[in-house]
C-alpha positions in Angstrom: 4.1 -5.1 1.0 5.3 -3.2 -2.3 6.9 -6.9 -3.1 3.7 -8.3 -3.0 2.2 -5.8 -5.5 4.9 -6.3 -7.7 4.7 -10.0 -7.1 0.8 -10.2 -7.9 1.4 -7.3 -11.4 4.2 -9.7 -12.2 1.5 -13.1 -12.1 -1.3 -11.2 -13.5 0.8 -10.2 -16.5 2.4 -13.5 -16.6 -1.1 -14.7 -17.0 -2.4 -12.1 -19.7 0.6 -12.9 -22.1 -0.5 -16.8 -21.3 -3.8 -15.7 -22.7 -2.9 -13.2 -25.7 -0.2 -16.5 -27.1 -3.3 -18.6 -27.0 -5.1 -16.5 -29.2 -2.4 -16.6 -31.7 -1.9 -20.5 -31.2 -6.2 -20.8 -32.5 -4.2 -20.0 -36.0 -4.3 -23.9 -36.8 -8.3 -24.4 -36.4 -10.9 -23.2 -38.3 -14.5 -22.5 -38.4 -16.6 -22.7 -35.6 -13.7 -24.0 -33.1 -11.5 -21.0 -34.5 -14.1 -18.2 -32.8 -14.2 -20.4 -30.2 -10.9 -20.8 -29.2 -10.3 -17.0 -30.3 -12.9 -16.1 -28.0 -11.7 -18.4 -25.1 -8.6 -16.6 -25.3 -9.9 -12.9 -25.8 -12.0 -13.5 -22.6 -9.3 -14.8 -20.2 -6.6 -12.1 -21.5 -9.4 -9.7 -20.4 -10.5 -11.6 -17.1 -6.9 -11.1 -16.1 -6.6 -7.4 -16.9 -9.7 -6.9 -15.1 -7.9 -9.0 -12.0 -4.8 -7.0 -12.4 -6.6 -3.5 -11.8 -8.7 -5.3 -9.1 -6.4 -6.8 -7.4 -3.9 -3.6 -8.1 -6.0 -1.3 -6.4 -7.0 -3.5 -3.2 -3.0 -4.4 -2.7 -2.1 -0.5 -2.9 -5.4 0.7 -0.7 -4.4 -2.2 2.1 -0.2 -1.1 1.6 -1.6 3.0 2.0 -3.7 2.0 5.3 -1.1 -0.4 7.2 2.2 1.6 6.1 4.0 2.8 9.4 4.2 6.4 10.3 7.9 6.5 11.6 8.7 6.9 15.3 6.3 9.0 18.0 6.9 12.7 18.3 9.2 14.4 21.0 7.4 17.4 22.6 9.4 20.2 22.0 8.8 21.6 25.3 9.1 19.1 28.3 11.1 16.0 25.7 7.9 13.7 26.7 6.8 11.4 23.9 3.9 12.1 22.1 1.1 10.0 20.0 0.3 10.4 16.4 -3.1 12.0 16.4 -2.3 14.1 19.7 -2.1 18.0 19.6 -1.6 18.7 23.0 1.9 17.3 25.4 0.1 15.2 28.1 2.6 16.1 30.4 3.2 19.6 30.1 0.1 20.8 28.0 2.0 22.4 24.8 0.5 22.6 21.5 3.8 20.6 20.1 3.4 22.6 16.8 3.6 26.3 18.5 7.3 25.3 19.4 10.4 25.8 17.2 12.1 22.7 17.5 14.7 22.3 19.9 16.8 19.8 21.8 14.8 17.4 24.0 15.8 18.0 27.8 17.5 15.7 30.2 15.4 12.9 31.4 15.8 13.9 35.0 14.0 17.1 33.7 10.6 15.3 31.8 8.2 15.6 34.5 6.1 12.8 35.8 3.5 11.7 33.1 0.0 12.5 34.5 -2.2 10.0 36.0 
């Protein structure tokens, strides 16, 4: 995902130099099609910034929300695997942070999960 948001700052920059060159290519007319060109130019660099924080932000909130949180947690107690969001062992009933960490047991030691 972090490619991505480099990927879419990368285009959107791209982009806003496209725009700021124009402005300095309006050097040949003059008069009326001068501000207009000018303005053209002024509006699309800044149409792009505006994409680049918008877009920016919704990339990074959507990278923060679906970014994995490693592997489960081991119960310190019994060895039984435990589920993000869980503060008591399902199979043993610890409070997994009230244990020092230790070694896991033997799996012929994990009791039965409960039903």
């Amino acid at each position: 995902m972090s490619s991505v948001i480099v990927g879419w700052i990368a285009l959107t920059l791209v982009v806003a130099i496209g725009f700021a060159v124009q402005d300095q290519a309006c050097t040949s007319q003059t008069g009326r099609d001068l501000f207009t060109c000018r303005l053209d130019a002024r509006l699309g660099f800044r149409a792009a910034i505006g994409w680049l924080v918008i877009g920016t932000i919704a990339l990074g909130t959507v990278w923060i929300l679906t970014k994995p949180r490693g592997e489960a947690r081991l119960c310190p107690a019994c060895g039984s695997e435990i589920r993000w969001g869980i503060v008591q062992c399902d199979s043993c009933g610890s409070d997994p942070g009230a244990h020092p960490m230790q070694e896991p047991p033997a799996a012929s030691d994990i009791p039965p999960a409960a039903e």
